[in-house]
GUMARKE-987381 format. One record per residue: x, y, z of N, C-alpha, C in turn; chain; residue number from 1; residue in one letter. Coordinates in steps of 0.1 Angstrom, whole numbers, plus 5000, padded with zeros to 4 digits. Layout:
N
n_X/n_Y/n_Z/ca_X/ca_Y/ca_Z/c_X/c_Y/c_Z/chain/resi/resn
X/Y/Z/X/Y/Z/X/Y/Z/A/NUM/a
...
This chain:
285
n_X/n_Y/n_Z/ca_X/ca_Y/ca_Z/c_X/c_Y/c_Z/chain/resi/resn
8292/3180/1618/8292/3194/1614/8287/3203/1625/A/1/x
8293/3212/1627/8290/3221/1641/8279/3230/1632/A/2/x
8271/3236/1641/8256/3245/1638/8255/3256/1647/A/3/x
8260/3266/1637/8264/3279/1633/8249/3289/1635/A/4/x
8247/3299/1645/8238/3310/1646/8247/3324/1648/A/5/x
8241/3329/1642/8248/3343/1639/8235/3357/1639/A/6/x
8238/3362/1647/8228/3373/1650/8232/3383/1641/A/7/x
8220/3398/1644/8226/3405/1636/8233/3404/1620/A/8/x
8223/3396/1614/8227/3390/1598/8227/3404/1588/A/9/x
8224/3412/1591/8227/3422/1580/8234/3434/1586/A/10/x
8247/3430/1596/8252/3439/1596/8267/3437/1593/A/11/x
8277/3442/1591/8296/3445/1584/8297/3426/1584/A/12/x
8298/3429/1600/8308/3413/1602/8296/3403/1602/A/13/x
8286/3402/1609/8278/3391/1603/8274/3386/1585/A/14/x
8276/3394/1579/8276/3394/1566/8294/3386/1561/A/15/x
8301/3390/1561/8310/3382/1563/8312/3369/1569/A/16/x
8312/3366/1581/8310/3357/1588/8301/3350/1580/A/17/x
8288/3348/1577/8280/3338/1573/8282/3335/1559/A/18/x
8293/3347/1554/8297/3341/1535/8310/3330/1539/A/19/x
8314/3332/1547/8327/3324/1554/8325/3313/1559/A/20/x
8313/3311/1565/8307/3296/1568/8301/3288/1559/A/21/x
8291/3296/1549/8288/3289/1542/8299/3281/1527/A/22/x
8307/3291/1528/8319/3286/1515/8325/3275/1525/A/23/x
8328/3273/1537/8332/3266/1543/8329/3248/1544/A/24/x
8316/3252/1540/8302/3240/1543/8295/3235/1554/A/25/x
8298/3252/1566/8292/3249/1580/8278/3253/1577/A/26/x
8270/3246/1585/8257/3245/1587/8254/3260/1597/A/27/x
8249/3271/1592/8247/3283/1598/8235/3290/1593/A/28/x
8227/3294/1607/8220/3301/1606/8219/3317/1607/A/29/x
8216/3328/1600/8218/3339/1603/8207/3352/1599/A/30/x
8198/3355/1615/8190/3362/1616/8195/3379/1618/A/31/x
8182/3381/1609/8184/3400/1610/8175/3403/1628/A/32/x
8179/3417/1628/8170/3419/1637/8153/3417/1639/A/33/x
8151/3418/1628/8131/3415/1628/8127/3400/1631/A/34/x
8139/3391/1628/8139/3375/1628/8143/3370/1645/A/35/x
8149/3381/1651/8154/3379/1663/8157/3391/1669/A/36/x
8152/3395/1677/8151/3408/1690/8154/3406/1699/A/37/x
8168/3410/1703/8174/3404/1718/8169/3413/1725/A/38/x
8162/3422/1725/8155/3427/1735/8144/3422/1742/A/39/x
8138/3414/1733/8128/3402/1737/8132/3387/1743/A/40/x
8132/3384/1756/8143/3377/1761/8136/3362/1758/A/41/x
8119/3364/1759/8115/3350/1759/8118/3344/1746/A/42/x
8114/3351/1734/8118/3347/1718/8130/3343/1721/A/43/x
8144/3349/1725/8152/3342/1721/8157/3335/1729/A/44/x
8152/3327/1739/8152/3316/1746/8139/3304/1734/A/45/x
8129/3311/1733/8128/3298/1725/8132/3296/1710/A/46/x
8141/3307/1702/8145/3306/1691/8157/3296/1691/A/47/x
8164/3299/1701/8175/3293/1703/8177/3278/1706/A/48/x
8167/3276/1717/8158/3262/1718/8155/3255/1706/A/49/x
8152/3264/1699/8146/3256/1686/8156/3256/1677/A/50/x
8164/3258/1672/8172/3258/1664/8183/3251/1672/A/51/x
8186/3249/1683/8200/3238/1692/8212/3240/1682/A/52/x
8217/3257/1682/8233/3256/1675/8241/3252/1684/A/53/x
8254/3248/1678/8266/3246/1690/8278/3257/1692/A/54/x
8272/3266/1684/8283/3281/1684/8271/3292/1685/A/55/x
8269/3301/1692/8264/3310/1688/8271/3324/1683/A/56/x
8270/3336/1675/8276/3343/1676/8269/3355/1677/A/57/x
8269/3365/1681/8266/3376/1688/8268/3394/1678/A/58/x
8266/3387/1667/8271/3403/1662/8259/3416/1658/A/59/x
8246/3411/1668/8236/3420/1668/8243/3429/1684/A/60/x
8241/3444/1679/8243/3452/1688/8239/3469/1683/A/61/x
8239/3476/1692/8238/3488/1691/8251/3495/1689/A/62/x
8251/3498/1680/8268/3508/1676/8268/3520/1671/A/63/x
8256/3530/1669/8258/3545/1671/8266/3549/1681/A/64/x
8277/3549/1684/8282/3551/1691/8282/3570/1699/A/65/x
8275/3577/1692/8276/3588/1697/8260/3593/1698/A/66/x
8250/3582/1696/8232/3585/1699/8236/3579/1716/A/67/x
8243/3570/1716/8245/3563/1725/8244/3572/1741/A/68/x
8256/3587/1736/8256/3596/1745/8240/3598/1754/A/69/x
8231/3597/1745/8217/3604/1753/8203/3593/1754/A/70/x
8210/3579/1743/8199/3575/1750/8210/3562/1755/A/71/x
8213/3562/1764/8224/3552/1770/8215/3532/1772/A/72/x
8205/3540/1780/8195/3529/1787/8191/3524/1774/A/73/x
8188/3527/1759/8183/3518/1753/8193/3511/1744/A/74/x
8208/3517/1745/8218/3510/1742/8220/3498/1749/A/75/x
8219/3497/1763/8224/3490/1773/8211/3479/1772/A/76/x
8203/3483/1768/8188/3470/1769/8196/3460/1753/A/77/x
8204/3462/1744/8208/3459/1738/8222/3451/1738/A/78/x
8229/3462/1739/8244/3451/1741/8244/3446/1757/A/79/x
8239/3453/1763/8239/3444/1781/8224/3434/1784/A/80/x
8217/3439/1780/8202/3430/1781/8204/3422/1777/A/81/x
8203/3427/1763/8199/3416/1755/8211/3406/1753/A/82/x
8223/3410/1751/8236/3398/1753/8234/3388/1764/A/83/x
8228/3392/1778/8225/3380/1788/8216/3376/1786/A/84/x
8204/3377/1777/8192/3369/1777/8197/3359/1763/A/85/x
8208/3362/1755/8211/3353/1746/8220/3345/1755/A/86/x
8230/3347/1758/8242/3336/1771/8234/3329/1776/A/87/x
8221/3337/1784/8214/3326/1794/8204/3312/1787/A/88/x
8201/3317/1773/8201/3308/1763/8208/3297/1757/A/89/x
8223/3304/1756/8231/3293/1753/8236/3281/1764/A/90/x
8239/3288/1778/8235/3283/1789/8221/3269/1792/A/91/x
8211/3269/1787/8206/3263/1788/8209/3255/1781/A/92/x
8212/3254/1767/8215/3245/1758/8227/3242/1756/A/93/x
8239/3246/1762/8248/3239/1763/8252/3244/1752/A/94/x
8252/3252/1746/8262/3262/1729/8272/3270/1737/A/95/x
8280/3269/1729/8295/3277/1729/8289/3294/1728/A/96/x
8291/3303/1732/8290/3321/1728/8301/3326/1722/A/97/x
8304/3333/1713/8311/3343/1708/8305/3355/1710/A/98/x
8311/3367/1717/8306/3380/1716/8316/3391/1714/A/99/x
8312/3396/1698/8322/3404/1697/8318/3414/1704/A/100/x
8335/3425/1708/8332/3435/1717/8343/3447/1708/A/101/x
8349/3455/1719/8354/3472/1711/8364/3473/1721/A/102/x
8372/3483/1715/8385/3492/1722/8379/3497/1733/A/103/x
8368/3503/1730/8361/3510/1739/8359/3511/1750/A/104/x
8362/3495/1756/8359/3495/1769/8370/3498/1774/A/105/x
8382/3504/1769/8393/3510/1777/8390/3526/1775/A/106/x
8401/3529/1783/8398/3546/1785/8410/3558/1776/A/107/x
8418/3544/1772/8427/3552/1762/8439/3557/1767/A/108/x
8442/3558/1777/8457/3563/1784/8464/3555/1784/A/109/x
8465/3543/1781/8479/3534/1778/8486/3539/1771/A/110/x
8501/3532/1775/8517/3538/1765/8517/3529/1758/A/111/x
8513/3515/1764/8510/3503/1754/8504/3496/1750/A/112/x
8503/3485/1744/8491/3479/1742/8482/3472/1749/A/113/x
8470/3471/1751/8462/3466/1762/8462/3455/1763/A/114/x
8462/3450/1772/8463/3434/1776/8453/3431/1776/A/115/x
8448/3416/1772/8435/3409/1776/8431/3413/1790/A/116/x
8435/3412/1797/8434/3410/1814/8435/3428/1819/A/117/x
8439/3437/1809/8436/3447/1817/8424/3455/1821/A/118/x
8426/3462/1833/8409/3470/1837/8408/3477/1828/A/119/x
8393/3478/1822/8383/3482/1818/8379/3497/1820/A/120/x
8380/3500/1815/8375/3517/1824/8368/3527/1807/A/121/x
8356/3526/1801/8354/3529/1788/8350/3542/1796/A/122/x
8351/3553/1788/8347/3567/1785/8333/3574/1780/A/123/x
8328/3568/1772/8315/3571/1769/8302/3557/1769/A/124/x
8297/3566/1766/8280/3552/1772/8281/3537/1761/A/125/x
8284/3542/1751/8287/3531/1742/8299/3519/1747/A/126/x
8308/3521/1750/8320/3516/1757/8311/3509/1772/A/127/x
8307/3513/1777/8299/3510/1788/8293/3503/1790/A/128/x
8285/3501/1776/8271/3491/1775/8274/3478/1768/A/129/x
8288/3480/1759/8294/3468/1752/8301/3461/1764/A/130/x
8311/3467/1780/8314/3461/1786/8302/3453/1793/A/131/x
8292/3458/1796/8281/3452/1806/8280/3437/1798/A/132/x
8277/3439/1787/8277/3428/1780/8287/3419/1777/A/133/x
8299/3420/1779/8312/3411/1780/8310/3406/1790/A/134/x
8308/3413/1803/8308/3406/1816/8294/3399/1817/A/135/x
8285/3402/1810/8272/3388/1813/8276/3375/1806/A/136/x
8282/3377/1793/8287/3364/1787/8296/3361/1796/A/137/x
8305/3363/1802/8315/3358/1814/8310/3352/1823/A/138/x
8299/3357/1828/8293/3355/1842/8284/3343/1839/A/139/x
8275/3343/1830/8269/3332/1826/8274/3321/1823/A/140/x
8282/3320/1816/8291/3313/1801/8301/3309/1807/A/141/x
8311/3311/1818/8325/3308/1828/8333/3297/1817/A/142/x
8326/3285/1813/8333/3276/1806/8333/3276/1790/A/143/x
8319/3281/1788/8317/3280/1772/8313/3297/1765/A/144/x
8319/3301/1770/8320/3317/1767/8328/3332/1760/A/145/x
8331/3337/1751/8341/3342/1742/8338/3357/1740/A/146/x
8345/3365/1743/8345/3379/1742/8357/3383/1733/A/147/x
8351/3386/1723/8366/3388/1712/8365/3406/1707/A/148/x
8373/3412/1716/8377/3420/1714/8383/3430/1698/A/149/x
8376/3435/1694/8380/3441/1678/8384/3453/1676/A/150/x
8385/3465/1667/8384/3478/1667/8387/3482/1651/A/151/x
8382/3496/1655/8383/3504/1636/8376/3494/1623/A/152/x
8364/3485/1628/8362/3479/1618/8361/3484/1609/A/153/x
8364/3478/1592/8357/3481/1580/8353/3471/1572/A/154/x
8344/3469/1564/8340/3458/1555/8333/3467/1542/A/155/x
8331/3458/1532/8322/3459/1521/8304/3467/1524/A/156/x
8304/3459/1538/8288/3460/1536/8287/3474/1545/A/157/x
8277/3482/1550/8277/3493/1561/8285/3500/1556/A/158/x
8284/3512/1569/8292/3526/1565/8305/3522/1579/A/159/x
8313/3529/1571/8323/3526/1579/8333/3538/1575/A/160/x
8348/3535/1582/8359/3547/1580/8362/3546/1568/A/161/x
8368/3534/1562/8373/3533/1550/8365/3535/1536/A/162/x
8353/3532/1539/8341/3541/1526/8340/3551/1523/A/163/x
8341/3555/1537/8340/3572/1539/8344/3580/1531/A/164/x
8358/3574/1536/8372/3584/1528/8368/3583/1517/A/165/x
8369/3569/1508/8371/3570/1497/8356/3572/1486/A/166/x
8347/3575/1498/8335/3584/1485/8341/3600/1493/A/167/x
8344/3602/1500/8349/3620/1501/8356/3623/1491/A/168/x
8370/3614/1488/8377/3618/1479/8376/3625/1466/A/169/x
8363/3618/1463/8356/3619/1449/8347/3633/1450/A/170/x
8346/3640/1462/8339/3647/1463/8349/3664/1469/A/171/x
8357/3659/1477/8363/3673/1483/8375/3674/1479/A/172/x
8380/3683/1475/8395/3683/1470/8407/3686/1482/A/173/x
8402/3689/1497/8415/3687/1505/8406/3679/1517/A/174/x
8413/3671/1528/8402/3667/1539/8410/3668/1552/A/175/x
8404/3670/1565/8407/3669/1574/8407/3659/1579/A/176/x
8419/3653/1589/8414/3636/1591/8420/3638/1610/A/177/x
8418/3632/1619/8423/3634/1631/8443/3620/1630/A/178/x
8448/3630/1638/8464/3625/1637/8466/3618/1653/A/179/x
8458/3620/1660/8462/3622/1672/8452/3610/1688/A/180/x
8449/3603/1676/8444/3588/1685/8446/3576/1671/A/181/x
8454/3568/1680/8458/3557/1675/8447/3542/1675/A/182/x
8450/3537/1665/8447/3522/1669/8447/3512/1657/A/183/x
8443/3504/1659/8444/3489/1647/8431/3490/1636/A/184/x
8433/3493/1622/8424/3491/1615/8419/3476/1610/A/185/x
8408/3471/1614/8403/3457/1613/8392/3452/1601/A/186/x
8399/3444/1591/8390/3444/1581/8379/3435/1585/A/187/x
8369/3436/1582/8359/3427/1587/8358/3410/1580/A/188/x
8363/3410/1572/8367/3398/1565/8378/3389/1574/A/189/x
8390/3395/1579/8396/3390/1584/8395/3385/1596/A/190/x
8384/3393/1605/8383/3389/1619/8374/3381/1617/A/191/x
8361/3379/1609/8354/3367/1604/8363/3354/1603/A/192/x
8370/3356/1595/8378/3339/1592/8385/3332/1606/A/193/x
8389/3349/1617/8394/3340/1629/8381/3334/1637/A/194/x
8372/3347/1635/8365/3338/1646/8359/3322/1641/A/195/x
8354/3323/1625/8358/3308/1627/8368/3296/1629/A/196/x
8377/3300/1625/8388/3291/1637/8386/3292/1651/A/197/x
8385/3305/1657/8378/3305/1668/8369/3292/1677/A/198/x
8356/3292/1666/8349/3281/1671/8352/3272/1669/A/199/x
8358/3267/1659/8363/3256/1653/8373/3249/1670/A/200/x
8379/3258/1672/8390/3252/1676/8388/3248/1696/A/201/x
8376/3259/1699/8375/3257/1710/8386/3258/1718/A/202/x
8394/3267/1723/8404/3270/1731/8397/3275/1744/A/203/x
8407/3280/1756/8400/3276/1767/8391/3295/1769/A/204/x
8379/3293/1774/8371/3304/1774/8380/3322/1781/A/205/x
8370/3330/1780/8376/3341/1782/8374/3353/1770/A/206/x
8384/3359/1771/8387/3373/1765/8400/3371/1754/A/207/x
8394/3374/1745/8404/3377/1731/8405/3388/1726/A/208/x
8413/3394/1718/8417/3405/1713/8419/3399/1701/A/209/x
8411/3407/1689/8413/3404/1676/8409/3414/1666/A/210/x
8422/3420/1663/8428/3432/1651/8437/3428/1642/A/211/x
8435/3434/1632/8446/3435/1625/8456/3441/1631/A/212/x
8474/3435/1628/8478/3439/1634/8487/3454/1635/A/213/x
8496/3461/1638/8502/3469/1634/8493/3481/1642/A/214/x
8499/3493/1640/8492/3505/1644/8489/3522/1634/A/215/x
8481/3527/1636/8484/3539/1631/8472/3547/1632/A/216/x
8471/3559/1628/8459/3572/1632/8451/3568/1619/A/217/x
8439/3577/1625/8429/3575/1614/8433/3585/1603/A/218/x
8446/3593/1607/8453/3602/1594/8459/3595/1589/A/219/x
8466/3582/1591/8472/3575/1582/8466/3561/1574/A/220/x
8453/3560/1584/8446/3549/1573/8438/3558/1562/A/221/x
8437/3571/1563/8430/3580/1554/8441/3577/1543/A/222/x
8451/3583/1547/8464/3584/1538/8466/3570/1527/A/223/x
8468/3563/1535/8469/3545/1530/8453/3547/1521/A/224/x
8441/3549/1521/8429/3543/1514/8435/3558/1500/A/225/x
8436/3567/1503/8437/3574/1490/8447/3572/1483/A/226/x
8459/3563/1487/8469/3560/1480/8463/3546/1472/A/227/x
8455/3538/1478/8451/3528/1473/8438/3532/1462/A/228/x
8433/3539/1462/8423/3548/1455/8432/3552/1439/A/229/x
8443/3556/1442/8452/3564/1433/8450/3582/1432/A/230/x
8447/3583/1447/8448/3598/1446/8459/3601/1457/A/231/x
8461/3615/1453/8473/3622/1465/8472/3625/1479/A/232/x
8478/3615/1483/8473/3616/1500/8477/3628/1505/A/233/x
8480/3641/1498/8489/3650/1506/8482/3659/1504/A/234/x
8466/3656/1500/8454/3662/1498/8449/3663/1512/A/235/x
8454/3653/1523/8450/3651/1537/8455/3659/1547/A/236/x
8445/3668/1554/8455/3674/1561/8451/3667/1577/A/237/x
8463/3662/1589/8463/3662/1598/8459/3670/1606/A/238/x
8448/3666/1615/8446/3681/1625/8441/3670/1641/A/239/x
8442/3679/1651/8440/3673/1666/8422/3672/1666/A/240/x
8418/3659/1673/8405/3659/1676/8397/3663/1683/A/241/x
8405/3677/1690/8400/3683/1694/8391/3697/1688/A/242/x
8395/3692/1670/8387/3701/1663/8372/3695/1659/A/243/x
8374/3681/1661/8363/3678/1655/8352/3671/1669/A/244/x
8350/3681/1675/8333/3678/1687/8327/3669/1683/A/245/x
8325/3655/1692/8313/3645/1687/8310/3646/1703/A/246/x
8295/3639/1703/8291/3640/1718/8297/3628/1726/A/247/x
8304/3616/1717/8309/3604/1728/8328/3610/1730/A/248/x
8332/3612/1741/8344/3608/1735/8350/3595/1730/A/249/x
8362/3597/1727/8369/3581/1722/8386/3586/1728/A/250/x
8393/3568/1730/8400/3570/1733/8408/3570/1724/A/251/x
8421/3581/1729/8433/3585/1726/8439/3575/1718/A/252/x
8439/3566/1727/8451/3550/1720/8439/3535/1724/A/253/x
8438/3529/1712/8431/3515/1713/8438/3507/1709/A/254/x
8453/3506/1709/8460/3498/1705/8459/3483/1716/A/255/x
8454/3475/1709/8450/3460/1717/8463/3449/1713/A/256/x
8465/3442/1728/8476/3430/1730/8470/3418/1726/A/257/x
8477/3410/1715/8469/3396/1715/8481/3388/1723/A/258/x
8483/3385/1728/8487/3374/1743/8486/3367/1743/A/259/x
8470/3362/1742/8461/3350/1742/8463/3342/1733/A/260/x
8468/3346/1722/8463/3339/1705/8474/3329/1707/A/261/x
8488/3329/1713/8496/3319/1713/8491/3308/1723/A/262/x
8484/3312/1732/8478/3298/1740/8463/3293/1735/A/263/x
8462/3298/1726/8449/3290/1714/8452/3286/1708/A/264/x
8466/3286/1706/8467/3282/1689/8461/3285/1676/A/265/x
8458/3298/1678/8457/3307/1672/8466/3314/1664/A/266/x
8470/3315/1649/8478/3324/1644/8474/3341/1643/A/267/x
8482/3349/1645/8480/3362/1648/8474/3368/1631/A/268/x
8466/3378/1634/8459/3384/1619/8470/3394/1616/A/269/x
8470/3391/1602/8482/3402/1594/8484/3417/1595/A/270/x
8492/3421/1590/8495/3437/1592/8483/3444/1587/A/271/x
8479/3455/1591/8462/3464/1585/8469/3470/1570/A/272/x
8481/3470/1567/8477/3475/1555/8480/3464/1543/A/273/x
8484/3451/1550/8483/3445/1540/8469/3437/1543/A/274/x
8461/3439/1548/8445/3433/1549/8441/3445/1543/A/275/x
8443/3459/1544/8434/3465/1537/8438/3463/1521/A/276/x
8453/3465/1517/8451/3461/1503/8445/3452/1495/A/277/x
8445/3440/1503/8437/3423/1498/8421/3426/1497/A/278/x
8419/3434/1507/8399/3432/1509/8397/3436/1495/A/279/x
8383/3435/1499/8372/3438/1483/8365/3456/1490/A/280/x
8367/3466/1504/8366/3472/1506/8364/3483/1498/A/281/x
8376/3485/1488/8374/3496/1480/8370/3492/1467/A/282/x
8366/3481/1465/8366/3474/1445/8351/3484/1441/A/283/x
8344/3485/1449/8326/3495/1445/8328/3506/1449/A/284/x
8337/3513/1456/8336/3529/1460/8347/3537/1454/A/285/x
């Protein structure tokens, strides 16, 4: 039986993830932040020690993504610190890493979809601090090391895009949604089940890309949740994001290439609107 650690236990995808291992009958452990501080490098060299998983997974991180703008350095003590004082951990004990990562670390000017293997070039501090930390699990980890690339998460647990909408709905009678940056809506359920095959399967180290597949604006996953809601999506009005000022930017297009998944043996994750229709996403809001 392989032995499953999972950081970050109370957040979207760790919460998934560990309902997915345990229906499974993997042996998994999964700490909150107060149980495990990657910012604390010695603890989690001896937590890790003491518990000897053979997978670890990595889904503790800093993800305000727009606090991120001002306080950068204490993002980066988090997804870049603290991610290489867990690798340098697994490193010692010889465990496999998974570390999920973001669109982010592109800059959004592609025509098409990004390749595993293309430069990196993220836009705001958040994008920044999640690459620092892809490349310590690389750098450390060369053989037993996993950067699985995700985007537009949503799930049941946390706040996210798709909650949003659908408690606004209930609340505003027209909404503004941006038309004019693309990317892959990713249920969090779904990228849970690959990354366990993921571990499971051990294919050869590196960089993965894992979305749902298909594309579209956050005006049309708006669109899609209020049709799934049973309200009139033409209650949504499209407008440029340039109306709506946040302090991080984001890119234009996060549309991600899986490439990889056929040399894993990997089957590719379904279309986003037929993962959004299946989740349990909207069954409480």
């Amino acid at each position: 039986m392989t032995r499953w650690l999972v950081t970050g236990a109370s957040g979207m995808l760790a919460t998934e993830l560990s309902g997915r291992l345990k229906a499974a009958g993997e042996a998994v452990l999964a700490l909150r932040r107060d149980e495990l501080d990657l910012r604390d490098a010695s603890a989690v060299q001896h937590l890790v020690s003491a518990c000897r998983p053979d997978v670890v997974v990595n889904c503790a991180a800093w993800t305000a993504v727009d606090d991120a703008e001002t306080r950068e350095a204490e993002a980066l003590t988090v997804n870049g610190h603290g991610t290489r004082a867990l690798a340098e951990a697994c490193e010692r004990l010889g465990a496999r890493m998974i570390q999920p990562s973001t669109d982010y670390v592109f800059d959004g000017t592609a025509l098409d979809p990004y390749h595993e293997d293309a430069r990196p070039c993220p836009v705001n501090a958040y994008g920044r601090t999640k690459l620092a930390g892809e490349r310590a699990v690389l750098e450390v980890l060369p053989e037993t090391g996993y950067v699985v690339r995700t985007a537009w998460l949503y799930g049941a647990a946390g706040k996210n895009f798709v909650r949003t909408i659908a408690g606004l709905e209930r609340t505003r009678p027209v909404l503004d949604v941006v038309d004019d940056q693309l990317g892959q809506p990713t249920w969090a359920g779904d990228l849970a089940g690959w990354i366990v095959e993921l571990g499971r399967a051990a294919p050869p180290p590196g960089i993965y890309h894992a979305t749902n597949s298909g594309q579209t604006s956050w005006y049309g996953l708006a669109r899609e949740v209020f049709e799934l809601v049973g309200a009139d999506p033409d209650r949504i009005n499209p407008v440029s994001a340039k109306e709506f000022a946040r302090p991080a930017p984001r890119p234009a297009y996060s549309v991600l290439g899986h490439d990889r998944w056929s040399g894993a043996g990997l089957p590719p994750m379904r279309d986003w609107r037929e993962a959004l229709r299946e989740s349990d996403v909207l069954v409480n809001d």
